[in-house]
Every structure is written in C-alpha cells, then in structure tokens.
C-alpha positions as CSV (number, residue, x, y, z in Angstrom):
1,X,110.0,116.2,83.4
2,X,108.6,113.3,85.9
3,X,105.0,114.4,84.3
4,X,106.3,113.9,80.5
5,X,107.9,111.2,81.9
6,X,105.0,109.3,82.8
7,X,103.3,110.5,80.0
8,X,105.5,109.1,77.8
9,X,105.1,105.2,78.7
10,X,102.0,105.7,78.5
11,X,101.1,106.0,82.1
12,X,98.1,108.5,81.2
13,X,96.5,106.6,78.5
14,X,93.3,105.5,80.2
15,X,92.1,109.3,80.8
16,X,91.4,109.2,77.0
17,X,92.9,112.9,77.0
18,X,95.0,113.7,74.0
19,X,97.0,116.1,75.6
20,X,98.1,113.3,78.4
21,X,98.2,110.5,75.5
22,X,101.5,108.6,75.6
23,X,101.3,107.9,71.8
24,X,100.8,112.1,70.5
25,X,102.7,113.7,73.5
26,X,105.8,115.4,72.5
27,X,107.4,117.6,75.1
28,X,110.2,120.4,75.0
29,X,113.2,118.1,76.2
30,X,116.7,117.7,74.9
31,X,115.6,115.4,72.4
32,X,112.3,114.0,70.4
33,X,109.7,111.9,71.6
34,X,110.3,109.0,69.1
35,X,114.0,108.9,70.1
36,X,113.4,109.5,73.9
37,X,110.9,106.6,73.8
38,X,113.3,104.2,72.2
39,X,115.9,105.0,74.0
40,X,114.2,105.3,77.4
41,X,111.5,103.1,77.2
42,X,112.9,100.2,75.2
43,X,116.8,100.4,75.7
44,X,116.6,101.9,78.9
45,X,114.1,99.6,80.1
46,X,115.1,96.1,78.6
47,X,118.8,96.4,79.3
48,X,118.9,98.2,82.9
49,X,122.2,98.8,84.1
50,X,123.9,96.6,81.6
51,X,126.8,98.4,80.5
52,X,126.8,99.2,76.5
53,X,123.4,98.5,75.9
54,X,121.5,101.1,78.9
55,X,122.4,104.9,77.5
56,X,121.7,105.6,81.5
57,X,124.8,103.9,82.7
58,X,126.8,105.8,80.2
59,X,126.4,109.2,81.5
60,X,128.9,108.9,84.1
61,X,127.2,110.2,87.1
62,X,127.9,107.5,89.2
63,X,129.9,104.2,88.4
64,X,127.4,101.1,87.4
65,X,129.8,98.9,86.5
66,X,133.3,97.4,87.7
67,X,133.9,97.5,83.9
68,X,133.6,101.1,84.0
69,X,136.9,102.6,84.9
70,X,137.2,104.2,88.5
71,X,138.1,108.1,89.6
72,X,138.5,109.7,92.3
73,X,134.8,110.9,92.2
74,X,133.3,107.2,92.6
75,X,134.1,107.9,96.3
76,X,131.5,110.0,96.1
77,X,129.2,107.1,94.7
78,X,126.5,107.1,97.4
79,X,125.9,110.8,98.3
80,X,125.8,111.3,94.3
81,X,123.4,108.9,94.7
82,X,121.0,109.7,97.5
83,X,121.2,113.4,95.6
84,X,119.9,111.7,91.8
85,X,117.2,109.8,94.5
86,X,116.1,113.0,96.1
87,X,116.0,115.1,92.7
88,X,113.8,112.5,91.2
C-alpha cells in the first residue's frame, strides 16, 4: 500500500516507467484510482484534519476534533496513535 501510495501522487514519475507512472497506475485497493486520487490527494491533502471536508478524520480511529463527540476509547488516543505511526 505505502508503494501505491507513493505511486499515486506521482512520486515515481521521473523514472519514466509506466508501470511506476502516477497518471496509469491503478492498484488492487478498496477503491479506484480516480476516486482514491481525489479523495486522497486533493481532499485529503488540501483540507487536513478539518473535520467535514478530510474523509481521514472521519474514520473514527482516533478523535481529531473537539467537534467530534468523545467515547471511552479516545483514552486510548495516543497508544492508537503511536500504533497508526508504527503501521505506516
């Protein structure tokens, strides 16, 4: 995933290799590369962290925002953290 992932902004582009071109890549991930890229690369990218506009800070892994209602779990907040850190 951290290869695509790179791949897909475009990371690999000077290599002139069309398998590692950020503009034809498409990888086997939950979703498309046209809808990854907007998502990730645009929304992801130009709204970080703001709640409502950065898909990221809506999966609920840890809590991003005092808007964002609390449980139990945000206790947890850092460790969770330092985990999503390691695993990436």
């Amino acid at each position: 995933m951290e290869l695509g992932h790179n791949v897909m902004h475009g990371q690999y582009d000077f290599m002139n290799d069309p398998k590692f071109s950020g503009a034809n890549f498409e990888w086997d991930n939950a979703c498309a590369a046209p809808l990854w890229k907007h998502y990730h690369n645009y929304m992801h990218h130009t709204y970080t962290n703001i709640l409502g506009k950065d898909h990221d800070v809506g999966y609920n892994l840890v809590r991003m925002d005092e808007k964002q209602p609390w449980a139990p779990s945000d206790l947890f907040n850092l460790p969770k953290t330092a985990a999503l850190a390691l695993l990436f």
